[in-house]
N, C-alpha and C positions, 0 to 999 in steps of 0.2 A: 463564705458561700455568697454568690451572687444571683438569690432567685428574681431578679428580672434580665436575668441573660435570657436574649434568645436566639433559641438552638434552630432555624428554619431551615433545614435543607433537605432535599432528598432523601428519605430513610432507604438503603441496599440493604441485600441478605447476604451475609458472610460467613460463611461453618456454621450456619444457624442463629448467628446473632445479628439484628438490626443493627444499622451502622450510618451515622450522622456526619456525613462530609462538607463538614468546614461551618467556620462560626461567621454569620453573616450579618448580624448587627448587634441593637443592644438598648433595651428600651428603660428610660427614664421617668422621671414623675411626668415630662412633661412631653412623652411620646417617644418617638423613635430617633435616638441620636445621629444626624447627619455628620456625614466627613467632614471635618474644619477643611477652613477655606484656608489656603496659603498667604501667610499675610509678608509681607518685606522685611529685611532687617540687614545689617549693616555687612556686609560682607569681609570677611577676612581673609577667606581660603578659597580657593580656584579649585575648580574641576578642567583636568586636560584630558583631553580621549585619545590614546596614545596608536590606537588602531582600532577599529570595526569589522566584526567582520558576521555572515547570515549563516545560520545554523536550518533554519526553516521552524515552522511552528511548533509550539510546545502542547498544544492542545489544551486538553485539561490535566495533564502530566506538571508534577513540580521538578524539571531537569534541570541539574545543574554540570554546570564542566566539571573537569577532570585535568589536573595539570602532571607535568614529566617534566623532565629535566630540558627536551629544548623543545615539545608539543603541549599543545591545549588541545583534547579531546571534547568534542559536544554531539550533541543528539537530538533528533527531533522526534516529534509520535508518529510521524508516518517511514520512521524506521530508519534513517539516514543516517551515517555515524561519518563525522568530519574531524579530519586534523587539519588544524592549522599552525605556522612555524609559532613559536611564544614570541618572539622577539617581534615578530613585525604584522601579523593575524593574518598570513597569506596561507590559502590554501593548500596544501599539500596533496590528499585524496578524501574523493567523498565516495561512502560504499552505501549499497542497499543489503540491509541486514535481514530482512524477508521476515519483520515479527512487527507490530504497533508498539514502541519503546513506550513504558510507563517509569522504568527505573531509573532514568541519568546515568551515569558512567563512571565506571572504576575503573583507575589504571595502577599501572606501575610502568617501570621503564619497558617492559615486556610484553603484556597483556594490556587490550582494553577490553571490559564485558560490560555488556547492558542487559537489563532484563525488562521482559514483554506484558502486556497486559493477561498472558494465557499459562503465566509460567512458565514461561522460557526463558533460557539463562544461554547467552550468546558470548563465543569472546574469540577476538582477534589479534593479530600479532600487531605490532606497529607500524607494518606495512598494510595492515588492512585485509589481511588473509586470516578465512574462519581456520581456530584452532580445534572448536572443540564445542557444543552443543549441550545442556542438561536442563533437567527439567525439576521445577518446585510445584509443591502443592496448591498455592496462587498465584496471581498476580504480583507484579514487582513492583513497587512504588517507590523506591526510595533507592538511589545509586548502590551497587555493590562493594564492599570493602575488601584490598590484598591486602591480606598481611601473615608472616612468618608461612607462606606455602598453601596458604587456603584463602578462599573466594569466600568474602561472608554475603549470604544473600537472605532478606528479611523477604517476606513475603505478606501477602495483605491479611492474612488472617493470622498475624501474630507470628507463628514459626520463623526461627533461626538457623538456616541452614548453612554448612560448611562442606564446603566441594574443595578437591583438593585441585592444585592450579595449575598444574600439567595437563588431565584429561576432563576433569570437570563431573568425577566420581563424587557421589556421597560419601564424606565422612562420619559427619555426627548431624544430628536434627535438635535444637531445643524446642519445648512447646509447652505452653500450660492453657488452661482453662481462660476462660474468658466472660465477660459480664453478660449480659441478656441483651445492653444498648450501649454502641461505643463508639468512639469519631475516629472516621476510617482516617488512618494517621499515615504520615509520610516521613515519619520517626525513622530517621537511620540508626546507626551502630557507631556510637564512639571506641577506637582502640587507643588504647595504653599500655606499653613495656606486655605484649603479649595475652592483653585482657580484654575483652570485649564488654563493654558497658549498654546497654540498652535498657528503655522504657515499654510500662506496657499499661494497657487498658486497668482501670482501678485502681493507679499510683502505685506500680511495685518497678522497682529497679532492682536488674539481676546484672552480678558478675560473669560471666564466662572463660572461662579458656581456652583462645584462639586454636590451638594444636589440636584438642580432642573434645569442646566441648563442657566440660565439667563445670557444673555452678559452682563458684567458689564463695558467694553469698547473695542471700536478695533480702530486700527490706521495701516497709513499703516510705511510701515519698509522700501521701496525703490518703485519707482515708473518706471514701466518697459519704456526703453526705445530705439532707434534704429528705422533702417530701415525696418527691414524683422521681420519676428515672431518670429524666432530664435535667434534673437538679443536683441528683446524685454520680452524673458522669465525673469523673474525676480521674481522666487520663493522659498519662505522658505520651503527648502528640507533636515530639520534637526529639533532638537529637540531645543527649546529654554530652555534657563539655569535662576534660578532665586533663589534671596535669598532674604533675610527679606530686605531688600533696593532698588533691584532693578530686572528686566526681561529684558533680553536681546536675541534678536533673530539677524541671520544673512540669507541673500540672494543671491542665486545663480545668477552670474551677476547684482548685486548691492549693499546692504552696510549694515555696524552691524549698530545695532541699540539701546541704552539703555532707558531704562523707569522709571517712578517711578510704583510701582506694584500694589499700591491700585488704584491710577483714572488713570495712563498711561501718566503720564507726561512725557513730551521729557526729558532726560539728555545731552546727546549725542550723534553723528552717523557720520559713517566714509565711503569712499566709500570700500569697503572690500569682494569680494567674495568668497562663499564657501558652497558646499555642502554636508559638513561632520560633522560638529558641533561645540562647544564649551565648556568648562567650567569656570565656577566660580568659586575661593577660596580666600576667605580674602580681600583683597587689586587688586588680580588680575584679569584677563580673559584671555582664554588659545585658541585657536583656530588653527585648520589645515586649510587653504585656497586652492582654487581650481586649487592650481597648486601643492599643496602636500606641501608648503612652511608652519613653526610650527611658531606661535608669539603668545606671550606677549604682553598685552596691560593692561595700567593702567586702573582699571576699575571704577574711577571716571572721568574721562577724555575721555578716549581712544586714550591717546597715547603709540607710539609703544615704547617698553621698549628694545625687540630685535624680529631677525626674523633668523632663521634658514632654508634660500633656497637648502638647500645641498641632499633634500628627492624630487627635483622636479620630478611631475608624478612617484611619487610611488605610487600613491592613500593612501595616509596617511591619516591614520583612524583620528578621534576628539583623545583630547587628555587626558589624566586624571595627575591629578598633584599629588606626594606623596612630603611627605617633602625632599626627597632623590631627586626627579626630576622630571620632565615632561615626560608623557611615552606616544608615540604611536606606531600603528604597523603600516605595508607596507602588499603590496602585495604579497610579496615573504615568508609572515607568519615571520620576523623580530619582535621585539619590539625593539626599541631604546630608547634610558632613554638621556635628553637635561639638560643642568646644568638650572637650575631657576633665576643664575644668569646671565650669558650671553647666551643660548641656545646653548650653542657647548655641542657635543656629550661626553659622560660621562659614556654609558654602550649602549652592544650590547646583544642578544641571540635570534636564532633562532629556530623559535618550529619546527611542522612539517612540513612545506616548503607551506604550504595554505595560503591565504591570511588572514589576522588578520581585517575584516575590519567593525562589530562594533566596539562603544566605550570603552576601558576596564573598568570595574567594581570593584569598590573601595572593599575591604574586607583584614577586619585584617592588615591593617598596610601595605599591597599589594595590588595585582590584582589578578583580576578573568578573563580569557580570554580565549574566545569561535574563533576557526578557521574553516574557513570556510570547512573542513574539519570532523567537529565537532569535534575535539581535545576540551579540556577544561582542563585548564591548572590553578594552584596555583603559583601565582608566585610572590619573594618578590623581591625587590631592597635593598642591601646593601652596 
């Protein structure tokens, strides 16, 4: 537990629960910890920008692209949905979607859908023509997921809804109960061989069943704890990461957690906060924690391999791993590139000076990265 975390921001009312959007600093013995300063270091690896290309503003929405096999779909908040070609960031067509986007975008080769700050759930075909229209009980915060024939769309008061992807019918709804004070989260939906993995307010991670719905197990991921309510927040406010072996979810003020993914077997669990996210590749697990701090953890274990505290409170984004490096951005719209074998910095480049703060998105051997700005950017590591 970390009672000198503080939680400052806006309290909203959500299904009746007070709701704390976003962690905005973090006080020490000896006051309020400022961003580090970027300091130099020996350069090894190049950032090239392969195309750029304007999406328009993201608001206060965490949007992220959406890739296909030869388009990059993006989104802005005042409703815009752009394709542009993958290969070269040239526009294709830009539509007006007639809703304020809060969700980012989910595609497949067929369907792109975004959902609105009103609960509205939008999708269009690849040429940019509405297929089909439905509506959730909130707000959409967090891009929508295709997969096996259903739209998964989370909405801001917890609920998991699944629309089937022909006409954008209700299938199945999951929902549970929720704490009295929670951090309005932008937690997507990880899918696996047909499962849907999600995080929820209080550290519980539940299984689902893409097709109908069904819990196949939940468990909890950290158990809130402290004095005050704020102390006792203890929510997955991020996306859980999962591969043929294992699911792993992490909690704001409490600890990762790894599974087995078909019945939810414990592996391992470390105390570890953080409300940005994580990933998985191969052998490892990659994680920003809630002080902007980038580690390495072996992901049969979870032990720390290394930890790179040199980004504290920079709001460093989750991280994405190329074989070249470990990449996140900051608030200052930075990507920084971390060596995989000790985490010392290895490459810098700053885009348009907006904060970078989803996760970047794998493509072609790079990244794909949207600033809050709406920049969208092509960018490789060499």
């Amino acid at each position: 537990m970390m009672p000198k975390m503080a939680v400052m921001l806006v309290a909203l009312l959500l299904s009746g629960c007070a709701a704390v959007d976003g962690i905005q600093g973090w006080i020490g013995k000896k006051g309020v910890v400022e961003p580090a300063k970027l300091t130099g270091f020996s350069e090894t690896a190049k950032f090239d920008v392969r195309w750029h290309a304007s999406l328009g503003d993201g608001g206060a929405s965490l949007l992220q692209p959406a890739l296909t096999v030869d388009a990059v779909y993006g989104a802005a908040a005042n409703g815009q949905v752009t394709r542009v070609e993958r290969a070269t960031g040239k526009q294709v067509w830009r539509i007006e979607s007639g809703i304020n986007i809060t969700g980012g975008v989910g595609a497949n080769d067929n369907l792109i859908v975004v959902g609105g700050n009103k609960g509205d759930v939008l999708a269009f075909d690849n040429e940019g023509k509405k297929q089909w229209q439905s509506k959730v009980p909130s707000e959409v915060l967090t891009a929508p997921r295709i997969s096996d024939g259903v739209v998964l769309v989370r909405s801001g008061d917890g609920r998991i809804i699944g629309l089937d992807v022909k006409d954008g019918k209700r299938l199945w709804m999951y929902e549970r109960a929720t704490p009295a004070l929670v951090v309005r989260s932008h937690a997507g939906v990880a899918v696996q061989r047909g499962v849907a993995f999600a995080g929820f307010a209080g550290g519980r991670l539940v299984a689902i069943a893409v097709k109908d719905g069904a819990v196949l197990w939940e468990t909890s991921v950290s158990q809130p704890r402290g004095n005050t309510e704020l102390e006792r927040i203890s929510d997955i406010t991020s996306e859980p990461v999962a591969d043929d072996g294992q699911v792993c979810a992490i909690a704001f003020q409490g600890r990762v957690s790894c599974y087995e993914p078909a019945q939810g077997s414990p592996l391992w669990n470390r105390d570890i906060s953080s409300d940005k996210g994580m990933m998985l590749l191969r052998k490892f697990l990659y994680l920003s924690d809630h002080t902007g701090s980038v580690l390495s953890l072996e992901k049969s274990s979870g032990a720390t391999l290394w930890k790179n505290e040199q980004l504290l409170m920079r709001e460093t984004s989750a991280p994405y791993a190329l074989d070249r490096g470990v990449v996140v951005g900051d608030y200052e719209g930075y990507l920084h590139a971390l060596s995989r074998d000790d985490g010392s910095f290895i490459g810098r480049i700053k885009l348009d000076g907006s904060a970078v703060q989803t996760a970047p998105v794998g493509m072609d051997d790079g990244l794909l990265i949207q600033t809050r700005d709406g920049g969208l950017y092509s960018v490789v590591l060499n």
